[in-house]
Every structure is written in structure tokens, then in C-alpha cells.
C-alpha positions as CSV (number, residue, x, y, z in Angstrom):
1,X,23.4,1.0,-31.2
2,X,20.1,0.9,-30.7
3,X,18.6,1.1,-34.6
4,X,20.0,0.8,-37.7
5,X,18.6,2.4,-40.7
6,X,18.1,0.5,-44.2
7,X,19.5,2.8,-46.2
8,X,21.6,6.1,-45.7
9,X,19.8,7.6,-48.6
10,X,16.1,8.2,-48.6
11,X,13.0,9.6,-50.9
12,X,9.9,10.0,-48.6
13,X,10.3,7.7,-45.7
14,X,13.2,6.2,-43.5
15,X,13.1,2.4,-42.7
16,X,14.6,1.4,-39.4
17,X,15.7,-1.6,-37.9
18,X,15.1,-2.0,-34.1
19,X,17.8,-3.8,-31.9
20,X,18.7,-3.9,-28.0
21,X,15.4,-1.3,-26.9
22,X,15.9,-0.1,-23.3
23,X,12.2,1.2,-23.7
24,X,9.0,1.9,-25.6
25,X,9.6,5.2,-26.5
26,X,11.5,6.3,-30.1
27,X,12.6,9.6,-30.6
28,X,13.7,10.8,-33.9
29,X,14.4,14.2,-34.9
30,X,15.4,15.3,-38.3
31,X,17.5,18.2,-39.2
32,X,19.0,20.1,-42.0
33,X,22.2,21.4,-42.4
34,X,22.1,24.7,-41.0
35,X,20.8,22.9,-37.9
36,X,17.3,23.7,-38.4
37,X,14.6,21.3,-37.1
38,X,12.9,19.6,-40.5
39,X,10.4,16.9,-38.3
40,X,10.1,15.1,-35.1
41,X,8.9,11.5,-34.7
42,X,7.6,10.0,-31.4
43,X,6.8,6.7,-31.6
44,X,6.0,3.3,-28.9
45,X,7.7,0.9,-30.0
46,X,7.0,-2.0,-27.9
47,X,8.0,-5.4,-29.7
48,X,8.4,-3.6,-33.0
49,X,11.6,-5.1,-35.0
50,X,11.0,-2.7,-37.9
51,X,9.6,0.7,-37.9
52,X,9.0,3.1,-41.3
53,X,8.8,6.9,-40.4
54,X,6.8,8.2,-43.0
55,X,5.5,11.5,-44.5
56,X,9.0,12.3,-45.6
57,X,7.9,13.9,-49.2
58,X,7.9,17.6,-48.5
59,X,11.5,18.1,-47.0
60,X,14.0,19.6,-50.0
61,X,16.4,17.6,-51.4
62,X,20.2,17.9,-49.7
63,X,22.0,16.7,-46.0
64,X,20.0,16.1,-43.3
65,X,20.9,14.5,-39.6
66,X,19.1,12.7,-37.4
67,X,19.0,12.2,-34.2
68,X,17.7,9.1,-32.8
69,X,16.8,9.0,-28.8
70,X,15.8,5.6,-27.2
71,X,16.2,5.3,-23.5
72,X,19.1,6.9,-22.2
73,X,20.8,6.3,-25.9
74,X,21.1,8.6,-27.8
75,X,23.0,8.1,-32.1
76,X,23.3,10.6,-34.9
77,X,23.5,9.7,-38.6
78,X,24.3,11.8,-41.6
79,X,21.5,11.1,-44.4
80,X,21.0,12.4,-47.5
81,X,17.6,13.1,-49.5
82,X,17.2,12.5,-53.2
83,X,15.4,12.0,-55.9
């Protein structure tokens, strides 16, 4: 495991915490629940501990799952939008 995020839960921004990086390069996309492709996030993170992906605010409330690539790694979470 590669990142961990903050909070499972989330208004307009994710907050990650970096661990073990095999790389520079963060890939994170975001999808709904039908599977539908909601925003993708490239980012170097060189000696980064923390990263916030931002510009969150349009998505719709509900389930979304990202998908976090980092290397050869690759992790999925389940996260929810509210409020």
C-alpha cells in the first residue's frame, strides 16, 4: 500500500498520505458507480509525503471508486461524496 487516504468520505478534495513510492508518477482515477470515468489525476510526486487532489466540487453526491496507480502498484478504495 502505497497511499493512504485521510478520510473515506470527502466534499471537494481528497487528502492523501504518501508511503513506500516506487516512483514519481501518481495516477488516480475516479469513478462512479456505473463505472463511468468522473476525473483523472496525474501527478509527480517526488519527495511529496502528502498530496491534496483538488477541484472535487462538481462531481454529484453518491459512491465513487478510485483507483490509485503508482509504479507497478496499483489499490482501489470505495469513497463516498457528501455534503
Amino acid at each position: 500500500m502505497f497511499a493512504k487516504i485521510k478520510s473515506s468520505t470527502f466534499i471537494d478534495a481528497l487528502q492523501f498520505e504518501l508511503t513506500a513510492l516506487k516512483g514519481n508518477l501518481l495516477r488516480g482515477v475516479l469513478k462512479d458507480d456505473s463505472g463511468s470515468v468522473c476525473s483523472v489525476m496525474e501527478k509527480n510526486v517526488d519527495a511529496e509525503k502528502e498530496f491534496t487532489w483538488q477541484g472535487l466540487n462538481d462531481l454529484p453526491y453518491g459512491r465513487y471508486t478510485l483507483e490509485l496507480f503508482q509504479g507497478g502498484d496499483e489499490m482501489r478504495l470505495n469513497l463516498v461524496k457528501r455534503v
